[in-house]
N, C-alpha and C positions, 0 to 999 in steps of 0.2 A: 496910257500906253499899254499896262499889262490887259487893258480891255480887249485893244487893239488886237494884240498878240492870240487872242483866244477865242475872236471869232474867227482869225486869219486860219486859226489852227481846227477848228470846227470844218469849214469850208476846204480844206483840206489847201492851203493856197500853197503850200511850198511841194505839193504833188502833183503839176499839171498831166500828170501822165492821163488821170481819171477824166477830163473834161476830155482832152485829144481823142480818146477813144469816141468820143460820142462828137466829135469835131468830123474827121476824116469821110466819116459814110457820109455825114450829112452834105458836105459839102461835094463828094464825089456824086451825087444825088442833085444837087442842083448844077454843076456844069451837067450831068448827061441829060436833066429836064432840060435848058437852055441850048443844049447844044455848042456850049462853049461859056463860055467868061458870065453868070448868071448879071454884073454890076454889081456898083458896090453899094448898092441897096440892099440888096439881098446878102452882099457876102457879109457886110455889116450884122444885119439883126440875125443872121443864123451861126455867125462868130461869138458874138455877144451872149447872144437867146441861150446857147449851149453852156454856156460858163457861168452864165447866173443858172441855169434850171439842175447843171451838178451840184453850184453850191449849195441850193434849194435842196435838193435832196439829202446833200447830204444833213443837210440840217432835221430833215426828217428822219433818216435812218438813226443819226445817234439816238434820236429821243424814244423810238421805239426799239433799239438795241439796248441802252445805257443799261439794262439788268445782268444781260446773258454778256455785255461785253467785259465785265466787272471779273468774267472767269477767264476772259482771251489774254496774252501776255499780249499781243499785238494793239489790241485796243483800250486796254484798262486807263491808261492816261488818256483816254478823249478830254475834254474840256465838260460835258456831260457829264460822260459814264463818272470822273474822279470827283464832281461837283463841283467844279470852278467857275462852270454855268450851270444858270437855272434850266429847265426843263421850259418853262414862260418867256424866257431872252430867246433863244435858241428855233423857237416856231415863233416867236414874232419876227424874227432874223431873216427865216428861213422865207414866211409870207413875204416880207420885204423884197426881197429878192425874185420871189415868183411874180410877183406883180410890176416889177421892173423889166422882166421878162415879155411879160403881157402886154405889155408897154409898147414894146417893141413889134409882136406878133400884131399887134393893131394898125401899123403901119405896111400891111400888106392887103390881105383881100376878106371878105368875110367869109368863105368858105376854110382857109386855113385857121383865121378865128375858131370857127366850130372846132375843127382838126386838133388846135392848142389844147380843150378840155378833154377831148379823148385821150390825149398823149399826158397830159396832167394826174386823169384818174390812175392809168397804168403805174406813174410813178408812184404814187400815192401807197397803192396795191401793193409794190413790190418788198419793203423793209417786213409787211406782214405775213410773204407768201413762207417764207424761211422757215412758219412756225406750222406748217400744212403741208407745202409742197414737196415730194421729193427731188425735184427740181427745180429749184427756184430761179438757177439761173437763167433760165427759158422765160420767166415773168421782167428776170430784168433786161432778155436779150430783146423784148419788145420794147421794154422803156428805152434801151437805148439807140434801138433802132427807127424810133419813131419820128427822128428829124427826116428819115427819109420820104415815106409821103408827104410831109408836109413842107419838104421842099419842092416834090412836084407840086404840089396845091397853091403854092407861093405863085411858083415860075407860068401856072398855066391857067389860074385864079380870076385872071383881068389885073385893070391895075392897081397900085396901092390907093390912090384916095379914094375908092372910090367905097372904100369900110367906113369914111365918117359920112359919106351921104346914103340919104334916104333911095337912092336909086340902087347904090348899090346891096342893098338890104332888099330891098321889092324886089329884085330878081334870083333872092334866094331861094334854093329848094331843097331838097332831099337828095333829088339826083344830081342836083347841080353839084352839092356839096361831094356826092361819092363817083362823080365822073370826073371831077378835076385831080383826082389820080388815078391813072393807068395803071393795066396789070404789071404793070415792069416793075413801081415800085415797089408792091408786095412780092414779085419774086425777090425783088434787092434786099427786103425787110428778113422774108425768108431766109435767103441767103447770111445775111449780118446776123442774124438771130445766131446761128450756130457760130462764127466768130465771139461773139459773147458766151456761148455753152465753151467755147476753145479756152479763152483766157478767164472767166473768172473761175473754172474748173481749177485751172491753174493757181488762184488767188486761194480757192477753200482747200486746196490740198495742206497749204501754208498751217492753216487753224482745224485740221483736223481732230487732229488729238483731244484741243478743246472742245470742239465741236460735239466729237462725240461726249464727252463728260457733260453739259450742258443740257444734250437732247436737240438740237439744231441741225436741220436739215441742211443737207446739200448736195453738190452733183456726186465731188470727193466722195463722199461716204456713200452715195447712194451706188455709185461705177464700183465700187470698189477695189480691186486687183485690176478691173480692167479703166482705171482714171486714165491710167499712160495713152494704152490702148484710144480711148476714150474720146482724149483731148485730140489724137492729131486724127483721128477719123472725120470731127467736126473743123477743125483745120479745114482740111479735101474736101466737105460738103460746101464749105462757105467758097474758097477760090473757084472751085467747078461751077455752081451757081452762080457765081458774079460773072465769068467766063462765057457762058454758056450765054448765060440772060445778055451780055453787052458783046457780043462776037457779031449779031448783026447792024451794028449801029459803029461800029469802030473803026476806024480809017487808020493804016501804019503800023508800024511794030513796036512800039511803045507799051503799049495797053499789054501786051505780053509780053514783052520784057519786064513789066514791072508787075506781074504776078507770079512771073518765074521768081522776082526776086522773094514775092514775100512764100512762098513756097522755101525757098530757099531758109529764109529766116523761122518758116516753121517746125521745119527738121533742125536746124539748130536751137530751138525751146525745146525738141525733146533731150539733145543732148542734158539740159538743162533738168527734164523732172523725172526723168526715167529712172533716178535715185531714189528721189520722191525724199530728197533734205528740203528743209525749209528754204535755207536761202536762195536753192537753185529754183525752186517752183517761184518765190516774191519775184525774183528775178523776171526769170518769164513771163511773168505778168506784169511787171511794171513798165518791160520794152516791148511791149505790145504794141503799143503805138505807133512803133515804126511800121509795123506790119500794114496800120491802115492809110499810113502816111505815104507807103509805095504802092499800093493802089491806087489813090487817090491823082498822083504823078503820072499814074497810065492813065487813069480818066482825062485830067486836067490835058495834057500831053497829047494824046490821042484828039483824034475829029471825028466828032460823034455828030450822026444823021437823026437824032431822033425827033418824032412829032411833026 
């Protein structure tokens, strides 16, 4: 049972806030591929797909953070970092999980197949960018945006069986694979990208102080005096581009009313870090989720004409 407990506690399972965030695009990404309701084929493996490939990650972040997290108060107890797991449990854990994942992606098309490796490497990339990047958040605002083409790739692929037949593989190509997503989705990637520069900005503000002492890049310390500034500019860059990109495919007032509201909720996250205390930045970042959950409600809500 204490086993139990400590990979639950790895995978981060009593924080769903972290999967949600990578839940809400994806899924507002495939009702606007479908044009409504994707089934529950699809809503399945990209509900699923999302929740094992955070815990996968995260299983990879501790093992490549466990040195620099030993100086965070926030993360010194991982199950890792404190040695309660091995460094060996923890990536076979983690594989376990990605390939459960895969599992899943293989029950759609072989073009989104390919797609799954692109969006694997990125993850992969990300725990390492921290030690290079001045921004690293931008390496994970790809990882985490990356269910969105590949939910168009799903919805516009052909169809699921046809990844274990040989027919469906002889009509693979190059173009095939980078025509079954449209520019929309990379504006929408675009767009989510800076949602992720919003809130995990919000997240390094929290471990600053460490941060700096350690040498650990991040947006926090790279924005400096202007992180406040910072965050809710990327806010206004993500709603305007989601706005702008789905204002001709959207039917009714839903779809904005439910960006007024997460507008609304972004000006109240700065009430939240413009002190720039700890709790009030965790805070904002941990109810983030709602932000992409009322998007999602416009998409879902909304009658989208697309394709």
């Amino acid at each position: 049972m204490k086993s139990v407990r400590l990979y639950l506690q790895l995978i981060r399972w009593d924080r769903p806030a972290g999967w949600l965030l990578l839940l809400w695009p994806t899924l507002s990404a495939l009702w606007v591929a479908a044009g409504g309701f994707p089934g529950w084929h699809l809503l399945a493996v990209f509900t699923l797909g999302t929740i094992l490939m955070r815990s996968a990650g995260c299983c990879v972040n501790d093992v490549a953070d466990r040195e620099f997290d030993k100086h965070v108060k926030r993360t010194a107890q991982r199950p890792v970092t404190s040695g309660a797991l091995s460094v060996g449990a923890a990536l076979r854990f983690g594989a376990l999980l990605a390939i459960a994942a895969f599992a899943l992606v293989l029950t759609t098309n072989a073009v989104t197949v390919v797609w799954s490796f692109a969006a694997l490497a990125v993850a992969l990339v990300y725990p390492y960018a921290k030690r290079y990047v001045s921004m690293p958040q931008a390496v994970l605002g790809v990882a985490f945006s990356f269910g969105i083409p590949m939910a168009f790739s799903a919805v516009r692929g052909g169809p699921a069986w046809q990844v274990f037949s040989a027919a469906g593989w002889a009509g693979f190509s190059l173009a095939a694979w980078w025509q079954s997503v449209p520019p929309l989705a990379w504006v929408l990637l675009l767009g989510n990208l800076f949602w992720v520069l919003a809130y995990d900005t919000e997240y390094a503000m929290v471990d600053r102080d460490d941060d700096l002492k350690i040498g650990m890049k991040t947006s926090a310390i790279t924005l400096g005096r202007f992180d406040v500034a910072g965050v809710m500019a990327f806010y206004a860059i993500y709603l305007l581009i989601w706005l702008l990109a789905l204002e001709p495919y959207v039917q009714g007032a839903i779809f904005y009313v439910a960006i007024g509201v997460a507008a609304l909720q972004a000006l109240w996250h700065w009430t939240l870090i413009r002190s720039r205390q700890r709790d009030g930045c965790f805070k904002a970042f941990r109810l983030n989720h709602w932000v992409g959950f009322a998007v999602f409600v416009g998409v879902a809500g909304g009658s989208y004409a697309f394709g």
